[in-house]
C-alpha positions as CSV (number, residue, x, y, z in Angstrom):
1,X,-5.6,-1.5,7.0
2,X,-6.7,-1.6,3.3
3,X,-5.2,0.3,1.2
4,X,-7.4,2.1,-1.4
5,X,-5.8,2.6,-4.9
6,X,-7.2,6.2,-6.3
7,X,-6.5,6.9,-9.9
8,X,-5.7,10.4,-11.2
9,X,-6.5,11.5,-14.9
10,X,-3.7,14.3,-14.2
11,X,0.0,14.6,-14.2
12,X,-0.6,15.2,-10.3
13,X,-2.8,16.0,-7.9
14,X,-3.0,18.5,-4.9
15,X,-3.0,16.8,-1.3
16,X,-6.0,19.1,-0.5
17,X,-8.0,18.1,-4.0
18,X,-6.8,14.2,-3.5
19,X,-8.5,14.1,0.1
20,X,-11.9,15.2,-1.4
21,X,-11.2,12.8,-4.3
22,X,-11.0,10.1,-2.5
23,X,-13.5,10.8,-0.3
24,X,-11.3,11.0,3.2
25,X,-13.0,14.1,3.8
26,X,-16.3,15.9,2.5
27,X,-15.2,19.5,2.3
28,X,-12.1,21.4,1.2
29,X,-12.6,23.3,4.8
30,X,-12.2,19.4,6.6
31,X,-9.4,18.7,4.3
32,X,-7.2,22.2,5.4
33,X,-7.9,21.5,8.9
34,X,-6.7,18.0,8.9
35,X,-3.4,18.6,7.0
36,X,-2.6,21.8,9.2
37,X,-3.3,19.7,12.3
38,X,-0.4,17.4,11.1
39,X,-3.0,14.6,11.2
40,X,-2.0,13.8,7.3
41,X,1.1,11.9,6.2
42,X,2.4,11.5,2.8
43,X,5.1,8.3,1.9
44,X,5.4,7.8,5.9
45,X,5.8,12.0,6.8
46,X,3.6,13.9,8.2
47,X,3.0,16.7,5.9
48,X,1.2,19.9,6.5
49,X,1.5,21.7,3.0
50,X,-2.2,22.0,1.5
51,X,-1.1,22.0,-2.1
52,X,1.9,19.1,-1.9
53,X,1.4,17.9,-5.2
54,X,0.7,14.4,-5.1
55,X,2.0,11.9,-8.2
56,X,1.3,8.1,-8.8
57,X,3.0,5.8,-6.4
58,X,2.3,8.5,-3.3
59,X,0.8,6.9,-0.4
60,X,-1.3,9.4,2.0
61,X,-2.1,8.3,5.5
62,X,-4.9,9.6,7.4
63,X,-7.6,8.1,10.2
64,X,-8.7,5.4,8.8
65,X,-7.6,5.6,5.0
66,X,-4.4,4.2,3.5
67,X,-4.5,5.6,-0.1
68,X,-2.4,4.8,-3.1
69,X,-2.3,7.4,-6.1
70,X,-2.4,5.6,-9.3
């Protein structure tokens, strides 16, 4: 799997905000679903907290995207 390097303009990001970002998912609505389905892991743990904050150097796994925060 590829892993897609996302660059943030913040300090951090929330896991919700960074799925849209990215582009994993097309609504916020998707994006809650996913994460409280533990179908989201962040730096190799499943996470289910919506607003994880997410810094450069996290890695978030989910389906078929491996991203990178940058």
């Amino acid at each position: 799997m590829e892993v897609k390097e996302v660059k943030i303009s913040t300090e951090f990001i929330k896991l919700e905000a960074f799925l849209k970002f990215a582009g994993a998912v097309s609504t916020g609505g998707e994006a809650k679903n996913i994460i409280q389905d533990s179908l989201v892991q962040v730096n190799g743990e499943i996470c289910t907290m919506r607003g994880k904050k997410l810094r450069p150097g996290d890695e978030v796994l989910v389906g078929k995207y491996h991203l990178k925060v940058q």
